[in-house]
C-alpha positions in Angstrom: 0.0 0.0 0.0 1.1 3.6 -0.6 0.4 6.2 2.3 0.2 10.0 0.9 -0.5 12.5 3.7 -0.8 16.4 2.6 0.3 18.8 5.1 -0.9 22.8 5.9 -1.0 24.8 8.8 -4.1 24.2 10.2 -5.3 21.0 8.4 -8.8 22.5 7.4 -8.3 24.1 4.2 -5.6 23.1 1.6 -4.6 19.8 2.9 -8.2 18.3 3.6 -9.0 19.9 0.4 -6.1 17.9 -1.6 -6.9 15.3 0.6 -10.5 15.0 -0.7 -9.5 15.8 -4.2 -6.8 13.2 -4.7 -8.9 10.6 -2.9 -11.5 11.2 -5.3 -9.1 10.6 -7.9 -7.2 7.5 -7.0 -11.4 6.1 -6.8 -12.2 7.2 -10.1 -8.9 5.6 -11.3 -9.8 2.1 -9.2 -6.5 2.8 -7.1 -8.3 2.7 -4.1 -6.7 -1.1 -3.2 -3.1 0.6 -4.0 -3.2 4.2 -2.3 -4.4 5.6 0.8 -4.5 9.3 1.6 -4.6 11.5 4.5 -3.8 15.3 5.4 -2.6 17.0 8.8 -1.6 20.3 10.6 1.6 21.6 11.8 -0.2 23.4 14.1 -2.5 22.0 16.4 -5.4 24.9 16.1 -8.1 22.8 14.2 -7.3 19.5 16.0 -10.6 17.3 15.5 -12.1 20.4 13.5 -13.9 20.0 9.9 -12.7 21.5 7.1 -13.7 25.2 6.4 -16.6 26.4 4.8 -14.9 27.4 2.3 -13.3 23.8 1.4 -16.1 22.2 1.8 -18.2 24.5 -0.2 -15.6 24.5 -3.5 -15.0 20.6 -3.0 -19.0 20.4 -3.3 -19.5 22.3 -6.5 -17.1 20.3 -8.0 -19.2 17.4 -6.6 -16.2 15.8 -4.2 -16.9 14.5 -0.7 -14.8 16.2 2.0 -17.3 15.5 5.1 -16.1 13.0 7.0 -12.4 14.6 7.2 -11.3 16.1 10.7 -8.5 18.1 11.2 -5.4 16.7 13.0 -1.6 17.3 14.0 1.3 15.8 12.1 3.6 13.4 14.7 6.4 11.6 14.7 4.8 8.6 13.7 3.7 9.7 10.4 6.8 10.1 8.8 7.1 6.2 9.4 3.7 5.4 8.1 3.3 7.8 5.3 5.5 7.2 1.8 4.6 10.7 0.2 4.6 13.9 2.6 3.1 16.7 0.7 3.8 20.3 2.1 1.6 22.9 0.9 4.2 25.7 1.0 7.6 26.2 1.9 6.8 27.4 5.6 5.0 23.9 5.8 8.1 21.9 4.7 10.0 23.5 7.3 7.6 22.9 9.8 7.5 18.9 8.6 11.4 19.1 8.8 11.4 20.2 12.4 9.5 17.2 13.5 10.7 14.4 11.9 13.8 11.7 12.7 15.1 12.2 8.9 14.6 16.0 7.8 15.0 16.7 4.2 14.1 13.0 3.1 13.4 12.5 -0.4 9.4 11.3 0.9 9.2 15.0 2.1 7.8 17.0 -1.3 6.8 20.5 -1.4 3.3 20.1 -3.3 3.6 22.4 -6.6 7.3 21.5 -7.0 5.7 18.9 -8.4 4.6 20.9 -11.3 5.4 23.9 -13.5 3.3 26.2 -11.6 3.9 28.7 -8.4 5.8 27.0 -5.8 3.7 27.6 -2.5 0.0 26.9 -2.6 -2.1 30.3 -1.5 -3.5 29.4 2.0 -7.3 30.4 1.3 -7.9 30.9 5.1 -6.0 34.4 4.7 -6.7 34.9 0.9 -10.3 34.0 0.5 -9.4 32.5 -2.8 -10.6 29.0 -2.7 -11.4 28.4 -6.6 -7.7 29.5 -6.8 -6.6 26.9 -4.1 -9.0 24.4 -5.8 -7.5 24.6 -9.1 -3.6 24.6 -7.8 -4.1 21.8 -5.9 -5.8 19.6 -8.6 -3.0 20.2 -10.9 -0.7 19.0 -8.3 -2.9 16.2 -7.5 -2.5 14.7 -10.9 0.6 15.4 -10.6 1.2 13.5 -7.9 -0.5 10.4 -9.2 2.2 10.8 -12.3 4.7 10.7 -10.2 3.4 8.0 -8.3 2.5 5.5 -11.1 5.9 6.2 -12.2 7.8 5.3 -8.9 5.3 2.7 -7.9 5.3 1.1 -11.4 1.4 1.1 -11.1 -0.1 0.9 -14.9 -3.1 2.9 -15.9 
């Protein structure tokens, strides 16, 4: 099994939100027996909090289910679990950094470095731009599954 986590600040906007988004994708593309996904904080503000309004709003009018997610802290522990650690900006990578056993491992990915676009995903808890957020992270998403099938050797 591969174990993706995506990582913000406070766990109820951008990473629940890629959370959702590339869970509904690894479904549609029957990868569901191969991946799991899950998202975290680096803060522990939102612990056991849904997502925001805002998430859950854009993930619904593109039709994605988001309401069983719950926000939660990052630990130690994940870094063993988890193959793919997906920070949502730089600030977020640093943060992941400072808590695990192997800082700077190659699992720990900063998300849009994974494509051609800006480098730190907007948080839209200050911005109030969550179509912007939603479109960002669903470029990264696919993305990630790229890279993914690639490394995993998993055929479409």
């Amino acid at each position: 099994m591969i174990n993706v986590l995506f990582v913000c600040l406070g766990n109820i906007c951008r990473s629940p939100m890629a959370e959702a988004i590339f869970r509904d994708i690894v479904k549609k593309e029957n990868l569901t027996d191969k991946i799991t996904v899950d998202s975290a904080a680096t803060s522990f503000w939102h612990i056991g909090s849904p997502p925001h309004k805002g998430t859950l709003s854009i993930l619904k009018k593109y039709s994605i289910f988001g309401e069983d997610l719950v926000g939660r802290q990052i630990t130690t522990k994940d870094f063993e679990r988890f193959d793919y650690i997906i920070g949502m900006d730089e600030n977020n990578i640093k943060n992941i950094n400072a808590i695990t056993v192997q800082p700077h491992h190659a699992k720990i990915i900063r998300f849009l470095d994974l494509t051609d676009d800006k480098k730190d995903v907007p948080d839209p808890y200050y911005t109030g731009d969550f179509q912007e957020t939603y479109e960002l992270v669903s470029k990264g998403c696919i993305a990630l599954l790229e890279m993914i099938r690639v490394e995993q050797l998993i055929t479409k």
